[in-house]
N, C-alpha and C positions, 0 to 999 in steps of 0.2 A: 740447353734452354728448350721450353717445352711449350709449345702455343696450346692456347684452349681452343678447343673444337668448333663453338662460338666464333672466334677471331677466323679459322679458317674458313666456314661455312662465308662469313663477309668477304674474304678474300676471292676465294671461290669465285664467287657471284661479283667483286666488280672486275675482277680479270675476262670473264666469260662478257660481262656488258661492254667491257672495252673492246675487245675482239671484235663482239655484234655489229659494233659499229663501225669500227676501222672496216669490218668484210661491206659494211652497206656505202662506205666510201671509197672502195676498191675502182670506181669507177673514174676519179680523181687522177687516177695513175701516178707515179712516184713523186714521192710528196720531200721536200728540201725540209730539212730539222725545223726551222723557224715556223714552217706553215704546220707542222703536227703542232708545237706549241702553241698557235693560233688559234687550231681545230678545239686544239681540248680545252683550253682556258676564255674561249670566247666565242665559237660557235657553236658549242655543244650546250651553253650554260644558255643561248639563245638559239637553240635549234627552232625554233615555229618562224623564226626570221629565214631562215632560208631553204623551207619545204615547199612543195606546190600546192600541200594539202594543208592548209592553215588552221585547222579545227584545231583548240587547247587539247582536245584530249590524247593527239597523238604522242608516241613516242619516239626518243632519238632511234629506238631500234627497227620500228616499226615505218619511219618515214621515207617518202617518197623525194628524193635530195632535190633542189632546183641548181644542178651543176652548174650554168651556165651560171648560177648569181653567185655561185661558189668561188669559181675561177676569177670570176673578178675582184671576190674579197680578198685572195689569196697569190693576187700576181703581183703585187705591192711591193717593193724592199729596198730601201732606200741604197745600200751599198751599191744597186745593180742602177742607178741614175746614169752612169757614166756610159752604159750600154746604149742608150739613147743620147749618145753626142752631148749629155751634160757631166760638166766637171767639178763637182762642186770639192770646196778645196776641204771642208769639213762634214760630218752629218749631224748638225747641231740646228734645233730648230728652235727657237726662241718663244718661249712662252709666257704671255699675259695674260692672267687669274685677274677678271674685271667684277668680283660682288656687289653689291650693292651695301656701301657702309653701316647704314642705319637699317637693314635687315636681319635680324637674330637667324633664321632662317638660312638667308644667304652666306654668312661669316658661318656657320655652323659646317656646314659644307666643305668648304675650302680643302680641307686634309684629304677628304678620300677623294675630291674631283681633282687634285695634286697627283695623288697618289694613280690613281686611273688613267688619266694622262701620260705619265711618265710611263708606264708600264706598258701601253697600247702601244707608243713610238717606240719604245725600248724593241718590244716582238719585231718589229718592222726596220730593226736596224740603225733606228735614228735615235740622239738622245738628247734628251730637253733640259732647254737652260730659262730656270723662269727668271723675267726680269727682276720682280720682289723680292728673291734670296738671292741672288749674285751682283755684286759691285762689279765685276769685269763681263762684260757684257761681247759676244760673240762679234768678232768684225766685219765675218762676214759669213752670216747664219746661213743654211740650205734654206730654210723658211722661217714661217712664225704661223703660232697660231696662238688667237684671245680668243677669251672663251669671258661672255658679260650673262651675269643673270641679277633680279630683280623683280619686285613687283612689280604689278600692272600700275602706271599711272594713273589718278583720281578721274582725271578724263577719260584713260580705257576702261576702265571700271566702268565710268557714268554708263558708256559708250557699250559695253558689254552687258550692261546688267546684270542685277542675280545680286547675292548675298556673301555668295564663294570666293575667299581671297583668291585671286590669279594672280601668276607670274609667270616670264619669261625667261627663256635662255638659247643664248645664240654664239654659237661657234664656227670663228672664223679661218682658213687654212692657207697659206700659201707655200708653193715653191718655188723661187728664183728663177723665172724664165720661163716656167712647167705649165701650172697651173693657179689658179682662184677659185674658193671654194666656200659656200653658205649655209650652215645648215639650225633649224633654230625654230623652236617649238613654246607652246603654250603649257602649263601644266597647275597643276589645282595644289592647296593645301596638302592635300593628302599623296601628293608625288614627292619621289624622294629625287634630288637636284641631280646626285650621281648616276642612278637610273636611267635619267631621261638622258642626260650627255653620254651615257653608254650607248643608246641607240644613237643618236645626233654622228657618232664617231661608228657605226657599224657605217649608216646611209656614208657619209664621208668616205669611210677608204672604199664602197664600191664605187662610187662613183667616181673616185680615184684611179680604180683600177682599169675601168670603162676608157677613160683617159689615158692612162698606159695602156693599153690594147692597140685603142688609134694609133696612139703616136711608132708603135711596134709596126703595127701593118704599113703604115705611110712608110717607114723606115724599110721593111721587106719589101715593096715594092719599090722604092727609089733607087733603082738599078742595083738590087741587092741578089746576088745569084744565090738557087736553091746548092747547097751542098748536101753529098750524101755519104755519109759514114757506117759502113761495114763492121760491124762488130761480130765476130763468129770463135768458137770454140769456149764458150762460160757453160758450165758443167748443170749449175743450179738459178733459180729466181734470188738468193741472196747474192750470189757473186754478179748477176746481172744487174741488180739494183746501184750496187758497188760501183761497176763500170759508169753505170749512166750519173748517180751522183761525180763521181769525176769527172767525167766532161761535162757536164754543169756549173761545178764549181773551180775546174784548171784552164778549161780553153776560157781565153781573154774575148772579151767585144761581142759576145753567143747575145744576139736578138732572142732567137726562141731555139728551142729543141723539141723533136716532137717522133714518135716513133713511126715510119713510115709503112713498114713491113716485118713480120713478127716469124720465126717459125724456130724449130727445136735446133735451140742450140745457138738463132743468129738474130739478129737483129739489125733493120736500116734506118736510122736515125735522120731525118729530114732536118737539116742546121741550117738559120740564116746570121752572119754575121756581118759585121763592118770591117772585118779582112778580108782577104780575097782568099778563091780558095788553095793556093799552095800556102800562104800563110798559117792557115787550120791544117792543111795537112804536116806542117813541121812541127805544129803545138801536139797533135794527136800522134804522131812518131818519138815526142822528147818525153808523152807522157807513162811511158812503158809500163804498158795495161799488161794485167794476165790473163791473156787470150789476143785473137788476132785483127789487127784493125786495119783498114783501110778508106781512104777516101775516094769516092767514085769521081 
């Protein structure tokens, strides 16, 4: 089989832009599968949502990252609730599609703000049961979120003036015990309904994740000891990655992980958990890494 010159020349050039960017995200530090699927299917396709330098005309390859709002979009995952002392017995969030009946408009919509939905919780571990297509309804959902849109009523209209049909829409979030959450904008004719809930659910999970932070640090702080894990003899940056994905994702009850002191060859990973620390030391002995670990 013989590719045209053409096709590689495209290849080429989006492997090289992927690159660009993954090196201008480098700064992210080791990224868990589900956050790269995030990165590329939802922060890339709205990078001006999270640069410091806002001008339309920059590029994903060219910008200036605003990490801090990054880490927040990105610390979200619903499997990991239970790290913070919640047990939720499923990750099923229960969802309400609220249109507006008598809106051609609003009913038009429906499929791909379904479809959008379902896909954003899906990255984030969680998966949605909308009321309207399922007769067995969740017993006991981790949350819910409605999402209601609609014209402006003949009164907000009076009240708004102008000529320009306007509508609304307003997404609603919660989590069992976690948190409550509102996010919910005006938009004109010429907005497309999926669009504007695409950012509605960007602002949402940072401010979600703002939320997770807190409740991480109150948690590190509530007499929770620094542990320090010793990682030494990994050969390359791909075996190191390896490692630290595995204690990420095998040590039970990890608050946060974060790397404390870096040099050739070693590594000292700063762990807070809700074991103590011989407990992590037995998880990091049964995990039999290749290379040498110890708990300080």
């Amino acid at each position: 089989m013989f590719l045209k010159p053409g096709f590689l020349i495209i290849l080429g050039f989006l492997i090289f832009h992927s690159n660009a960017i993954a090196g201008s995200l480098k700064d992210l530090g080791v990224l868990e599968p589900w956050q790269k699927v995030i990165i590329e299917e939802e922060v890339l396709p709205q990078s001006q949502r999270f640069a410091r330098d806002q001008s339309p005309t920059s590029s994903p390859l060219s910008l200036e990252w605003d990490l801090k709002l990054l880490k927040q979009y990105l610390v979200f995952y619903g499997p990991k609730l239970e790290k913070l002392k919640k047990s939720p017995n499923n990750l099923e969030i229960l969802v309400t599609l609220s249109p507006e009946s008598d809106c051609p408009k609003c009913m038009e919509s429906v499929p791909s703000i379904s479809s959008l939905i379902r896909q954003s919780l899906q990255r984030r571990g969680l998966t949605a049961v909308f009321s309207s297509l399922s007769s067995v309804k969740p017993k006991s959902p981790l949350g819910t979120m409605q999402i209601q849109w609609a014209p402006f009523s003949s009164e907000m209209v009076d009240a708004v003036g102008g000529d320009e049909k306007r509508y609304r829409i307003q997404t609603d979030f919660s989590l069992v015990g976690f948190v409550n959450l509102r996010k919910e904008r005006e938009l004109s004719e010429f907005d497309a309904f999926d669009g504007i809930e695409a950012r509605l659910l960007t602002d949402l999970w940072i401010d979600l994740g703002r939320k997770w932070e807190d409740e991480k640090d109150l948690a590190d702080e509530d007499g929770k000891e620094e542990i320090l894990i010793e990682i030494s003899g990994f050969t390359d940056f791909t075996q190191y990655n390896r490692l630290r994905t595995l204690l990420q994702t095998q040590l039970k009850n990890i608050l946060s992980i974060e790397e404390r002191k870096f040099s050739k060859n070693r590594v000292v990973f700063s762990v807070y958990s809700l074991d103590n620390k011989e407990s992590v030391r037995k998880q990091v002995t049964n995990l039999h890494l290749d290379a040498v670990a110890r708990v300080q």
